[in-house]
GUVEX-832626 format. One line per field, with one value per residue (C-alpha): residue in one letter; y, x, z. Coordinates in steps of 0.5 Angstrom, whole numbers, always signed. Layout:
code: c(a / ...)
v: c(Y / ...)
u: c(X / ...)
w: c(Z / ...)
//
This chain:
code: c(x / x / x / x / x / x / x / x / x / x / x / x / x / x / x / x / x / x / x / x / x / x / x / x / x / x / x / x / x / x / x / x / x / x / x / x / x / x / x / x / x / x / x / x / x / x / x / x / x / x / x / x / x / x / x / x / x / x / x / x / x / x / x / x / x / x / x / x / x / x / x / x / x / x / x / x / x / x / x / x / x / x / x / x / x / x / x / x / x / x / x / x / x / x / x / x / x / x / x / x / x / x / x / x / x / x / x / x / x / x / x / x / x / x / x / x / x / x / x / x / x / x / x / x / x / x / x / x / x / x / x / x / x / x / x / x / x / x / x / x / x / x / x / x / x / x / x / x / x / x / x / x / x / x / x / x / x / x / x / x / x / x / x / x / x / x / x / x / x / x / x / x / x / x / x / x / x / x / x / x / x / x / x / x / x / x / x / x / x / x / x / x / x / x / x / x / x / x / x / x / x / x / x / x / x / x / x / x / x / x / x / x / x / x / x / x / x / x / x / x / x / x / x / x / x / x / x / x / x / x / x / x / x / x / x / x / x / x / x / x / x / x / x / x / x / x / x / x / x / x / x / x / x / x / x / x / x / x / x / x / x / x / x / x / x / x / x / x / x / x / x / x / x / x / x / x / x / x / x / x / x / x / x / x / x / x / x / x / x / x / x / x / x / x / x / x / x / x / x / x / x / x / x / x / x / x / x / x / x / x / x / x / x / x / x / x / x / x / x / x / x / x / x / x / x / x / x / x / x / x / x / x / x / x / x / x / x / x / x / x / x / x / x / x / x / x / x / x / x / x / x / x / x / x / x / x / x / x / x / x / x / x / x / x / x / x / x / x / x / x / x / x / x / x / x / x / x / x / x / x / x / x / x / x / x / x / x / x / x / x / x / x / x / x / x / x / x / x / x / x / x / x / x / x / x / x / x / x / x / x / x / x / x / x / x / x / x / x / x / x / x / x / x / x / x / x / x / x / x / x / x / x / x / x / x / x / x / x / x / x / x / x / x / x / x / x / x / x / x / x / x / x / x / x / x / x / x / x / x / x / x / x / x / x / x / x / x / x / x / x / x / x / x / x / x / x / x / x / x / x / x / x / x / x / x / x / x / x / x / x / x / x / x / x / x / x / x / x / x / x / x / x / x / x / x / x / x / x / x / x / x / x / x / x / x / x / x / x / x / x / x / x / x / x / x / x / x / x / x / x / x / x / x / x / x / x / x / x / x / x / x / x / x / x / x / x / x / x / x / x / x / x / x / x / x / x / x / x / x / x / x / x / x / x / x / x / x / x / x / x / x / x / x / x / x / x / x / x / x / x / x / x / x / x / x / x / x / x / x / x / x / x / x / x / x / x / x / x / x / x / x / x / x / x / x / x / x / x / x / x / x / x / x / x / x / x / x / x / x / x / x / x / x / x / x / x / x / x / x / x / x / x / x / x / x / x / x / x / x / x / x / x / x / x / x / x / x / x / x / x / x / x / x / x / x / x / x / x / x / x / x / x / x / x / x / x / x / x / x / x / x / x / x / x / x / x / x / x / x / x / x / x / x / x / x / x / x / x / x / x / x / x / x / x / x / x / x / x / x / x / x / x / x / x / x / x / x / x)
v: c(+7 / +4 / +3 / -5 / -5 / -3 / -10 / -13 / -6 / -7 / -14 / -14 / -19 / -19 / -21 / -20 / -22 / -25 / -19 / -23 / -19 / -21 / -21 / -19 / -22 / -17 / -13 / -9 / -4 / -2 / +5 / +7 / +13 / +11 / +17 / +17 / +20 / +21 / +26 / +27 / +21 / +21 / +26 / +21 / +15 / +11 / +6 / +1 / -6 / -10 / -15 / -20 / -20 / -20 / -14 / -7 / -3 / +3 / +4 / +10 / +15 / +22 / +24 / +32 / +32 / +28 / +21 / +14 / +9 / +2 / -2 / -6 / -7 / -8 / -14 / -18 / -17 / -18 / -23 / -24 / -30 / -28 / -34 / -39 / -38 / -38 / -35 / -34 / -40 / -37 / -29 / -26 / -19 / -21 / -22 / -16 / -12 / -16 / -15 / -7 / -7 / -12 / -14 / -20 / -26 / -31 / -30 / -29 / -26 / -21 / -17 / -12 / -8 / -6 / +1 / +0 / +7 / +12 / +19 / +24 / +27 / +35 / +35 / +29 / +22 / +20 / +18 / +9 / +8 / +2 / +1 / -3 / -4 / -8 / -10 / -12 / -10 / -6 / -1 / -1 / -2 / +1 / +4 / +4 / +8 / +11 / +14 / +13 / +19 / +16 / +23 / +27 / +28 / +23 / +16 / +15 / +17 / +14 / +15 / +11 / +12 / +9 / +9 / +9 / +5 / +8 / +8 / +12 / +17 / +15 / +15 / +10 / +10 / +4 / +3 / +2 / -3 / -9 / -15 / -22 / -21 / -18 / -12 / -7 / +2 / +1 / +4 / +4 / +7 / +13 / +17 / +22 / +19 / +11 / +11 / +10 / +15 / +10 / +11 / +4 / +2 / +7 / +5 / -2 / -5 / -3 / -6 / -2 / +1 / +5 / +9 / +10 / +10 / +17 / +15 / +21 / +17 / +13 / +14 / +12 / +14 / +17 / +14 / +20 / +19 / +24 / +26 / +28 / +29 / +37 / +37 / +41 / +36 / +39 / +37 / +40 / +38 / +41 / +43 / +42 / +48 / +48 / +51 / +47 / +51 / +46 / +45 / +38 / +35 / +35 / +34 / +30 / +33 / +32 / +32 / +30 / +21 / +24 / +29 / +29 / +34 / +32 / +30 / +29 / +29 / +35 / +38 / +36 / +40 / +43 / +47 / +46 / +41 / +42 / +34 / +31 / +27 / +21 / +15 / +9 / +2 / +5 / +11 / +18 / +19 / +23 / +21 / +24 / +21 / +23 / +24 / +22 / +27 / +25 / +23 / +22 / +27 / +34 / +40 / +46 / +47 / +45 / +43 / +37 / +36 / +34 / +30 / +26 / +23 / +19 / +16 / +10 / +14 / +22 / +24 / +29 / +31 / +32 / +37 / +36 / +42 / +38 / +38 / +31 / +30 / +31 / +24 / +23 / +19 / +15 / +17 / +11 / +11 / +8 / +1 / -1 / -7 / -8 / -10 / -14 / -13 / -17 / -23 / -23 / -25 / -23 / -25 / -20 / -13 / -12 / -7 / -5 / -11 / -7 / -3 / -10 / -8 / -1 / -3 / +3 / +8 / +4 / +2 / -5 / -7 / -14 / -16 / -19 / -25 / -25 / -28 / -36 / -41 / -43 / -47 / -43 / -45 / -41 / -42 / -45 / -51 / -55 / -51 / -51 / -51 / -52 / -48 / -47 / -39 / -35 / -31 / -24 / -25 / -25 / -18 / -13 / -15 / -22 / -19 / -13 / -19 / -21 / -15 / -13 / -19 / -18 / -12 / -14 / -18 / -14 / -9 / -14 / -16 / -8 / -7 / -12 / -10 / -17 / -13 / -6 / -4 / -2 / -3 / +2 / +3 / +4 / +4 / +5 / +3 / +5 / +2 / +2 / -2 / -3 / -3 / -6 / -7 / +0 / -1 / -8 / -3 / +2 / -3 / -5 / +2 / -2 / -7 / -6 / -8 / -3 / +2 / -1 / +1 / -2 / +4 / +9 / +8 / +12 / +6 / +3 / +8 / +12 / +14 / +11 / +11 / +9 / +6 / +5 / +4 / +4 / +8 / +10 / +2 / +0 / +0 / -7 / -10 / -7 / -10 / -17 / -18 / -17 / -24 / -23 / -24 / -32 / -34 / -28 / -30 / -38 / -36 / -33 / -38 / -44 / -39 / -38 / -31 / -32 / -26 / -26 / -22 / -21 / -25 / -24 / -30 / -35 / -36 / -40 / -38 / -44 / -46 / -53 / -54 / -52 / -45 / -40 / -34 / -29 / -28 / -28 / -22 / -22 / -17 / -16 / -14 / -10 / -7 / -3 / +3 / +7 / +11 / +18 / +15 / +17 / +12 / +4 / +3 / -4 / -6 / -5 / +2 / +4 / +2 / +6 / +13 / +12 / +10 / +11 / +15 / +21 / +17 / +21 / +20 / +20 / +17 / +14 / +14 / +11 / +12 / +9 / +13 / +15 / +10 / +4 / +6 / +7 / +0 / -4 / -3 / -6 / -12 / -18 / -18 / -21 / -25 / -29 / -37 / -39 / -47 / -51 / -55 / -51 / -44 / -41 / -35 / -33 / -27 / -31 / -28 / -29 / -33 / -25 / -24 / -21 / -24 / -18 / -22 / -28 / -26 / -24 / -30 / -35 / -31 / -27 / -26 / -23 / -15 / -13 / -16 / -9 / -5 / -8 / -8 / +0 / +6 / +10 / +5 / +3 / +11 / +11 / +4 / +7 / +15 / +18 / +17 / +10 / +5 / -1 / -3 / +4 / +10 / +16 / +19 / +13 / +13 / +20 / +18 / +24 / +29 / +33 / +31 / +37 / +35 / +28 / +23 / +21 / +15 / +16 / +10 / +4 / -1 / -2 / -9 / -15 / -19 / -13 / -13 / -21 / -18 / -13 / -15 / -17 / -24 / -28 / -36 / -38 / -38 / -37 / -30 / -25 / -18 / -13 / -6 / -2 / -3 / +2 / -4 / -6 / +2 / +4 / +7 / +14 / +19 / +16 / +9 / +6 / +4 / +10 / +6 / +6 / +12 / +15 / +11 / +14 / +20 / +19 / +16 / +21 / +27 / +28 / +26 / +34 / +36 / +37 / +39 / +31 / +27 / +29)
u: c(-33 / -29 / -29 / -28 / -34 / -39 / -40 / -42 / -46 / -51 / -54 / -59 / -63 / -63 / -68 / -71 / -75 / -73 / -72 / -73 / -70 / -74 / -71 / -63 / -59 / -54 / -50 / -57 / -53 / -58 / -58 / -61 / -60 / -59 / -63 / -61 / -65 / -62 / -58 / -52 / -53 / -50 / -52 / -53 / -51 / -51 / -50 / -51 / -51 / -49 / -55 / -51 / -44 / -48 / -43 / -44 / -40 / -41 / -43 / -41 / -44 / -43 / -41 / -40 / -39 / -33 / -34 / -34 / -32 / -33 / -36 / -30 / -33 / -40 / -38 / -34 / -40 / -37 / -43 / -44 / -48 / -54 / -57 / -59 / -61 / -53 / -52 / -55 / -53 / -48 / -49 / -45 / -47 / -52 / -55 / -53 / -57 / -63 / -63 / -63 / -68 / -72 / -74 / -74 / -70 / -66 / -69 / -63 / -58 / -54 / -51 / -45 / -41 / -35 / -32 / -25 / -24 / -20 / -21 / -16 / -17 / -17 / -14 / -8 / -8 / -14 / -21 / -23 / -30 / -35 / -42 / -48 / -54 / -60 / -68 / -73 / -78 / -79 / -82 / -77 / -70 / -65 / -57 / -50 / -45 / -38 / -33 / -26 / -20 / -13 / -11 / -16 / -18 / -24 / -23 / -29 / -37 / -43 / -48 / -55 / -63 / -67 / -65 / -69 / -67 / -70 / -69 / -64 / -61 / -54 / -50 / -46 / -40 / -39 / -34 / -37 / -31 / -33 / -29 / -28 / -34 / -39 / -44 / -41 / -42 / -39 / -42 / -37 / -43 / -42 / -36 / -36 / -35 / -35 / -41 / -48 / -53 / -59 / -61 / -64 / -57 / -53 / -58 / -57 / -50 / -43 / -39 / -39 / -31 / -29 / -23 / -20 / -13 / -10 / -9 / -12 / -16 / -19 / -28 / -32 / -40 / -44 / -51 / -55 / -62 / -66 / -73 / -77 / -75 / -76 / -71 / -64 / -59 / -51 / -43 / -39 / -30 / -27 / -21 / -17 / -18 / -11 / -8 / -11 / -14 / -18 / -14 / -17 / -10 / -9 / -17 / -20 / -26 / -34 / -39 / -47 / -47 / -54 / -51 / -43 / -40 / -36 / -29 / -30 / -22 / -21 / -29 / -31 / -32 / -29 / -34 / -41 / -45 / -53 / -55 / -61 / -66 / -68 / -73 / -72 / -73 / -71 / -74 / -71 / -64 / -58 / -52 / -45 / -38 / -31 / -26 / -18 / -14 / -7 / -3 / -3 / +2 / +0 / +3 / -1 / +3 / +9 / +4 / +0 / +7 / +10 / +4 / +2 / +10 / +9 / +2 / -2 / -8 / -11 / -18 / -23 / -29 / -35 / -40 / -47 / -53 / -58 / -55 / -53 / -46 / -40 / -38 / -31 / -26 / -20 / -16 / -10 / -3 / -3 / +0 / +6 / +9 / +17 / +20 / +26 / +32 / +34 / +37 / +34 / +28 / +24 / +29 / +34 / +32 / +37 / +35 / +28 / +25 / +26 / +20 / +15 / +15 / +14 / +7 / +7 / +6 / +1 / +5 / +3 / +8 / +9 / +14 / +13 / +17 / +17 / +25 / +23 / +26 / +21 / +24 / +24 / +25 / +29 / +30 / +25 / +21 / +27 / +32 / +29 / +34 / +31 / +34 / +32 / +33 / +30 / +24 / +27 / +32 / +27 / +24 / +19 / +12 / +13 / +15 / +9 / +3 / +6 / +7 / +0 / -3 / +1 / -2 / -9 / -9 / -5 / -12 / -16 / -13 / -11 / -19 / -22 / -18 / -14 / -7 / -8 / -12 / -19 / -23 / -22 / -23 / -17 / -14 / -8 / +0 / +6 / +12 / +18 / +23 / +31 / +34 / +30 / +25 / +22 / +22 / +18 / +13 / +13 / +11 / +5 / +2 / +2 / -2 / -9 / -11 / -7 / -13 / -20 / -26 / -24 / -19 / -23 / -19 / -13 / -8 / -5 / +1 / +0 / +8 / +14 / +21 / +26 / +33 / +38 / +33 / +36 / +30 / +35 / +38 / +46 / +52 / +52 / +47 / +49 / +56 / +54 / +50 / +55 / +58 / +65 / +63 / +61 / +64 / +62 / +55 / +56 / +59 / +54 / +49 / +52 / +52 / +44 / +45 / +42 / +43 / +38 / +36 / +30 / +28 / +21 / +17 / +22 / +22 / +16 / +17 / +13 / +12 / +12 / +6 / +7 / +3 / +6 / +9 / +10 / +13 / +21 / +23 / +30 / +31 / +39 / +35 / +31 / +35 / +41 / +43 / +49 / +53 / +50 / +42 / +42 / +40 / +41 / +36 / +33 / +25 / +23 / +25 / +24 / +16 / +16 / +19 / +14 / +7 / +8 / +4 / +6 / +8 / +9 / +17 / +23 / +30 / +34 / +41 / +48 / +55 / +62 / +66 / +74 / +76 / +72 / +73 / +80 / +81 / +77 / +78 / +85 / +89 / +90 / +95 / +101 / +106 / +113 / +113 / +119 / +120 / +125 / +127 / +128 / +130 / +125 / +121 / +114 / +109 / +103 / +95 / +96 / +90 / +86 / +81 / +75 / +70 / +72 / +78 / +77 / +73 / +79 / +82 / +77 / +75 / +81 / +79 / +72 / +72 / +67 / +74 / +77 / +74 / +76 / +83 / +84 / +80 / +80 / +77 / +72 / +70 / +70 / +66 / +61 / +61 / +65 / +58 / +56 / +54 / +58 / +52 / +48 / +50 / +48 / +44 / +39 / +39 / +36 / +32 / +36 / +34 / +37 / +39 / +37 / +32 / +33 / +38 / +45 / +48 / +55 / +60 / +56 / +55 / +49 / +47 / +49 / +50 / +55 / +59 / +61 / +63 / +68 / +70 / +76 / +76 / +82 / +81 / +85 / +81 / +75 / +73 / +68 / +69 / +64 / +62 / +56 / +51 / +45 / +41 / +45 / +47 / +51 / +46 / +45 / +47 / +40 / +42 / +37 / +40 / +41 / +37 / +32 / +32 / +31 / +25 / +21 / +23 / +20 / +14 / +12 / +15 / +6 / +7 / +5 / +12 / +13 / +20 / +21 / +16 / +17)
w: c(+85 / +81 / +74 / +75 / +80 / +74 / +72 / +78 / +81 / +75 / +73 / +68 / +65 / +58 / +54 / +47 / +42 / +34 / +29 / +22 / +17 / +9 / +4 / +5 / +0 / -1 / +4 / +8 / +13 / +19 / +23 / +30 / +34 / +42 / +47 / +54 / +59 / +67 / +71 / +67 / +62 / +55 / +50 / +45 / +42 / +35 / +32 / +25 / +25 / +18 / +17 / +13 / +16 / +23 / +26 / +28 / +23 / +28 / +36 / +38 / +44 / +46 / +53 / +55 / +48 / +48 / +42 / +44 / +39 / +42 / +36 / +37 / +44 / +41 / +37 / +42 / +49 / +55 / +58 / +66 / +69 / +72 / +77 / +77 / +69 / +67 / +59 / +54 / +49 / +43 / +46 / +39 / +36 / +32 / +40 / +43 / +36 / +37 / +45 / +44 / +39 / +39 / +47 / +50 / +48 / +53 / +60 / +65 / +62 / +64 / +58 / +59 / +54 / +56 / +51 / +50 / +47 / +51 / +48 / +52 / +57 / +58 / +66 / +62 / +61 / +58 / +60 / +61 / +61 / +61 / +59 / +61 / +57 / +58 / +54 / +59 / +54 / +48 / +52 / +59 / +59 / +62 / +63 / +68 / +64 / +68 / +66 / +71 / +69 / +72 / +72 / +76 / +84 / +83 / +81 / +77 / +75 / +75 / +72 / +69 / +67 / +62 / +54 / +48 / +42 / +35 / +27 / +26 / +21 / +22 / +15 / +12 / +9 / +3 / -2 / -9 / -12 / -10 / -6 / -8 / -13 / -7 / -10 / -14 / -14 / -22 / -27 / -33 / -37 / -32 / -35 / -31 / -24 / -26 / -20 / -21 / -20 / -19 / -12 / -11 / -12 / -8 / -2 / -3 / -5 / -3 / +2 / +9 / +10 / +16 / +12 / +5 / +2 / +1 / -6 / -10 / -14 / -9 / -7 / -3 / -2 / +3 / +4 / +9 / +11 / +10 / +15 / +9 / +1 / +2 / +8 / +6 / +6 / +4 / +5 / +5 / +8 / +14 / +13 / +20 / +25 / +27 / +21 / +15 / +8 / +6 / +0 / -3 / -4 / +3 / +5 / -1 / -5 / -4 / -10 / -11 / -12 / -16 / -20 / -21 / -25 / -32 / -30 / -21 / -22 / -23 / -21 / -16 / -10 / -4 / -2 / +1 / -4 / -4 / -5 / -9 / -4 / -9 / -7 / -4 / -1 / +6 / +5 / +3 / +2 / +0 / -4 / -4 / -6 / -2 / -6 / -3 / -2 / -6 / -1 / +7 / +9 / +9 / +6 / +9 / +15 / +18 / +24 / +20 / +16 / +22 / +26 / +19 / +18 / +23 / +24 / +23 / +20 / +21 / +21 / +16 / +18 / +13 / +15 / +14 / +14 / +17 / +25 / +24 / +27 / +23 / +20 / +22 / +16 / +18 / +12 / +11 / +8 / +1 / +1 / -2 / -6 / -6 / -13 / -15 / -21 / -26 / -24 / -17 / -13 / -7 / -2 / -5 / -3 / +2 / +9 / +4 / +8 / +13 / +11 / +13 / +20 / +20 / +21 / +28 / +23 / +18 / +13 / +9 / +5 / +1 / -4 / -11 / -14 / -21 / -20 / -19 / -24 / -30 / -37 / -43 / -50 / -55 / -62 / -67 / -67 / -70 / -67 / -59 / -54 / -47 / -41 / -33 / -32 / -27 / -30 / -28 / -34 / -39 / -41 / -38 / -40 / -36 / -30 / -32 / -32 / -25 / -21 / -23 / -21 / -14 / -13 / -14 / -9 / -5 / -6 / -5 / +2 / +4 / +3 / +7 / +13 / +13 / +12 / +14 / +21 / +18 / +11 / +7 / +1 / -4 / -12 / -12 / -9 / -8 / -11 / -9 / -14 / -15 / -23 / -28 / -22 / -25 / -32 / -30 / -27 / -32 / -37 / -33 / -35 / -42 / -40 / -42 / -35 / -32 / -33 / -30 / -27 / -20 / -20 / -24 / -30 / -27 / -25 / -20 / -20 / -14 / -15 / -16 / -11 / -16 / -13 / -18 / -25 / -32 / -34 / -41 / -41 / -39 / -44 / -40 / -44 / -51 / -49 / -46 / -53 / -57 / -61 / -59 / -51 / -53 / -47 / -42 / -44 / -43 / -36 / -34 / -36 / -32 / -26 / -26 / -30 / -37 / -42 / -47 / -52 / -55 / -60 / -64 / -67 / -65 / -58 / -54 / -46 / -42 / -34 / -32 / -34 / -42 / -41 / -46 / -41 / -46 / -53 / -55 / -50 / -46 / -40 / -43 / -51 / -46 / -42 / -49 / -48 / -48 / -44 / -45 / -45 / -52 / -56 / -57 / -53 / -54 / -55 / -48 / -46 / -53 / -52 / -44 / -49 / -53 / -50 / -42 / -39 / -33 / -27 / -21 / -19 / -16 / -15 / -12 / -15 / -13 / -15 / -13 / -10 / -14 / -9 / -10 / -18 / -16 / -12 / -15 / -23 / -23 / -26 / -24 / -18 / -21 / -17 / -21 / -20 / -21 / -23 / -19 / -24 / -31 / -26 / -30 / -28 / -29 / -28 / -25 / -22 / -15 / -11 / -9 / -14 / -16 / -20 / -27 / -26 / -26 / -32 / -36 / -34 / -37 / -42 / -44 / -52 / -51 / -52 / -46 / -41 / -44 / -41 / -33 / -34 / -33 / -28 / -34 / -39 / -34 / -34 / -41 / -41 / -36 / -35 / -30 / -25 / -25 / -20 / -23 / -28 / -29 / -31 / -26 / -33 / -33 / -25 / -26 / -34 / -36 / -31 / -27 / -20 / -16 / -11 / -13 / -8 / -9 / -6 / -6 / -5 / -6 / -12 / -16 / -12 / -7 / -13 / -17 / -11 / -12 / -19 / -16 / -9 / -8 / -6 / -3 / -5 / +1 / +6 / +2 / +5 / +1 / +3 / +3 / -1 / +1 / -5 / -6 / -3 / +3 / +6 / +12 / +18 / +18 / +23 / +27 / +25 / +21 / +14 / +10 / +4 / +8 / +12 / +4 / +2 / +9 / +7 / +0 / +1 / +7 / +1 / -2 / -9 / -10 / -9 / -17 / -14 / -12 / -15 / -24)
//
């Protein structure tokens, strides 16, 4: 029979009587245990049902020891008219709970849950299967389950007999960090692990989640029913058998929720973990808490190396001592934030948008704007000039306080499942950031928000993927403050490029609305610095050297090739005009351009021009390895470039390559140079740019070779 003939060769009438559940004013999860009686019927079955969101959290059935998981089918009943009653008005979850559990309910109605799931199959392929339960009466109820395998020498297997539905002693998985507001784990007054130790609270409270983010800091509580308080009750992380270890880097940490060692960082356990079995409204239980791993790629064998660069999520399993089942966790890639340069917003990330639809191998990605224009007023309350910038030109700390709003809402929306595949919990994010993109994320490490319990207190940095950041600042910056380069200065203003020093006590920065936004900083004081990233580094840069804290990263750098230095750094194109009249002759520019020289020729007067009329002025201006803004030193915030990425012949940026490009006035072209943002393909023809940064967020932030 095949498996399309299941519904139809088993109706049932379903019924069942009203479940009342008192008192449940928080998220109450309850768990069942499923028993099946009949030739060749299933070996057992679960499930736990959340009584206030009024969905299954977990549904799962072993079959010949294989494991089905049909929670998504079993909050979305497939119902079949039984006549002449027709069916039940509003058949939901909720029904579906109470008519296995609770008896009769609506006469007439015939339920079938069909499992979706398709565990592989032994012989090839994979296994389909459906399932049909039904509640006569408490005390009668009755099964068709078949299973087809689209790879064998039969189509399919049926098998029914009588099921049995009673409490259970399921354990639950719950996040202790509370959603918009929702019930909360926290306990700031725990320095140990930020979690309470009151088990009336561990019983209670949370919010059911399915995985958690491989982000090191991320923790999850393990709520397990115990048959009596003298039952023993221990955890302890399966390493994977094909060739893991066990190392808790790769497979996460376990430790007891009732008594957590002093620094759950750096003691908690790997090992087997006797648990305390505590009291409570549902009876007696024990408590755990898993630790993530520190990243989601693997680093104990080649094997898991290679099946973890390219999935959406992978499994840990925990081992209880009680012969409950092991509990599988689906542990999920850290979401990622996009973040913007100088003078750039959102939509000026070039191939990294590239990285949005990559969702085939579970990455979330969002981008962060802190580039729209806002009004700012500078000088002193007598002396106030008004100008419309974008807020990038402004210093760090502004664009810090946006990032860091972004990314707890990215969290936020990342935990409740909205934008990854399941509700997980998770603290922290990768970044992925372009020029002084990274300085304004570094500085959000100075922000007193940076640090908080919803992260327990490590940050939200999981690590940083730094593309051509100014980490020890630019001569750029120096130069275009000095006062000789007035004019540059006003070009630039009238162009949307403000270039704002700081200015302390003077300036007041206001939105639309007439809020402050930040004290006097200008991203171009923030961004001084010299050529060898030696000093003359402005406010900014100066507070990260002093006050950041270790974050894990590694950079991407770019330079321009002899050629394009060679090419591109050059006078202006001379052409002589001789006058019909008088016959005099005159060297004049020609009508082929690049910006730098129409630059020399609006502002012939102003020092910082000097250095674009020669190669060898340039190179004493930048270093020999620049990306046309950025030394390659400060790419590299002083570091060697061993096991760090260099991108040769490219530009610091799109908006870099209008500087240097060759434009010819004519014809009002604009031809194109490679950027750090805008890369060639690579030999597999994915943008090379982009190619780098997967290979970076799939490096685990272990690896002190690449990640510093």
């Amino acid at each position: 029979m095949k498996l399309s003939r299941i519904k139809s060769a088993f109706r049932f009438m379903v019924v069942a009587w009203q479940v009342v559940f008192s008192g449940v004013a928080t998220a109450e999860v309850v768990s069942h245990e499923v028993s099946f009686i009949g030739d060749g019927a299933p070996n057992k079955g679960n499930f736990s049902f959340d009584t206030t969101t009024k969905r299954f959290t977990k549904f799962e059935l072993v079959w010949r020891g294989i494991l089905f998981d049909v929670t998504s089918s079993a909050n979305s009943p497939v119902t079949q008219n039984y006549a002449p009653y027709g069916p039940c008005p509003g058949f939901n979850p909720e029904a579906v709970y109470k008519a296995m559990t609770a008896g009769l309910q609506c006469a007439g109605q015939a339920l079938s849950l069909e499992w979706l799931t398709f565990p592989p199959n032994p012989s090839g392929g994979t296994y389909s299967s459906a399932l049909a339960l039904a509640g006569w009466t408490q005390e009668r109820s009755g099964f068709l389950f078949g299973v087809s395998y689209p790879n064998s020498s039969y189509t399919a297997e049926l098998v029914s007999g009588t099921y049995k539905v009673s409490p259970g002693t399921s354990i639950s998985i719950v996040d202790p960090v509370p959603l918009n507001g929702g019930d909360s784990l926290l306990d700031g007054s725990n320095e140990k692990s930020g979690i309470t130790t009151a088990a009336e609270r561990l019983a209670t409270k949370g919010r059911i989640v399915k995985g958690i983010s491989a982000d090191g800091v991320a923790q999850i509580v393990i709520r397990i029913p115990a048959k009596s308080f003298s039952e023993k009750i221990s955890i302890s992380v399966k390493p994977d058998p094909l060739c893991g270890n066990g190392n808790s880097d790769n497979y996460g940490r376990v430790y007891d929720a009732l008594s957590p060692p002093s620094n759950i960082f750096q003691n908690a356990f790997s090992g087997n973990v006797p648990l305390t079995i505590a009291s409570t409204s549902k009876g007696p239980m024990a408590f755990a808490v898993y630790r993530a791993p520190a990243d989601f790629v693997r680093s104990d064998c080649q094997f898991n190396n290679l099946s973890d660069i390219g999935a959406a999520k992978r499994t840990v399993a925990l081992s209880l001592g009680n012969g409950t089942p092991d509990q599988q966790i689906d542990i999920v890639r850290p979401p990622a934030l996009m973040v913007h340069g100088l003078w750039a917003t959102s939509d000026d990330l070039g191939d990294l948008t590239q990285l949005e639809s990559l969702s085939s191998m579970g990455l979330v990605v969002w981008r962060v704007n802190y580039g729209y224009n806002i009004t700012i007023s500078r000088g002193s309350p007598d002396n106030r000039l008004d100008i419309v910038s974008p807020g990038s030109a402004l210093g760090f700390s502004y664009g810090a306080n946006i990032v860091l709003n972004t990314s707890r809402s990215l969290l936020e929306a990342f935990r409740a499942g909205r934008v990854g595949q399941v509700p997980s919990a998770a603290a922290r994010i990768d970044y992925i950031a372009h020029s002084m993109g990274n300085l304004v994320t570094r500085t959000t490490t100075l922000d007193l928000k940076y640090a908080e319990p919803r992260n327990f207190s490590k940050g939200y940095i999981h690590k940083l993927i730094s593309i051509g950041g100014p980490h020890l600042g630019t001569p750029f910056a120096n130069q275009a403050l000095q006062p000789g380069n007035q004019c540059i200065r006003d070009f630039m203003a009238e162009h949307g490029q403000p270039v704002l020093d700081d200015c302390p006590g003077c300036a007041i920065l206001r939105n639309a609305n007439g809020a402050a936004l930040g004290n006097g900083e200008g991203a171009a004081g923030s961004l001084k610095g010299n050529k060898a990233g030696s000093g003359e580094f402005g406010e900014g840069i100066k507070r990260l050297l002093s006050k950041q804290p270790n974050i894990p990263t590694t950079y991407i750098a770019g330079v321009m090739s002899s050629d394009q230095i060679t090419r591109l750094i050059q006078p202006p194109p001379m052409k002589k005009v001789c006058s019909p009249l008088s016959g005099e002759c005159h060297d004049v520019p020609t009508d082929r351009f690049n910006l730098v020289q129409i630059l020399a020729v609006i502002c012939p007067d102003d020092p910082m021009v000097r250095n674009f009329r020669s190669p060898a002025a340039f190179i004493d201006f930048l270093g020999v390895e620049n990306d046309g803004v950025v030394p390659l030193n400060s790419q590299l915030n002083g570091g060697s470039r061993a096991n760090q990425v260099v991108i040769s012949g490219v530009l610091h940026s799109p908006g870099t390559a209008k500087l240097y490009t060759f434009r010819n006035f004519a014809p009002g072209t604009l031809g194109g140079e490679p950027t750090e943002l805008t890369t060639p393909p690579s030999t597999s023809g994915v943008s090379l740019i982009v190619e780098k940064v997967q290979l970076l967020l799939n490096t685990p932030v272990t690896d002190k070779n690449v990640y510093r």
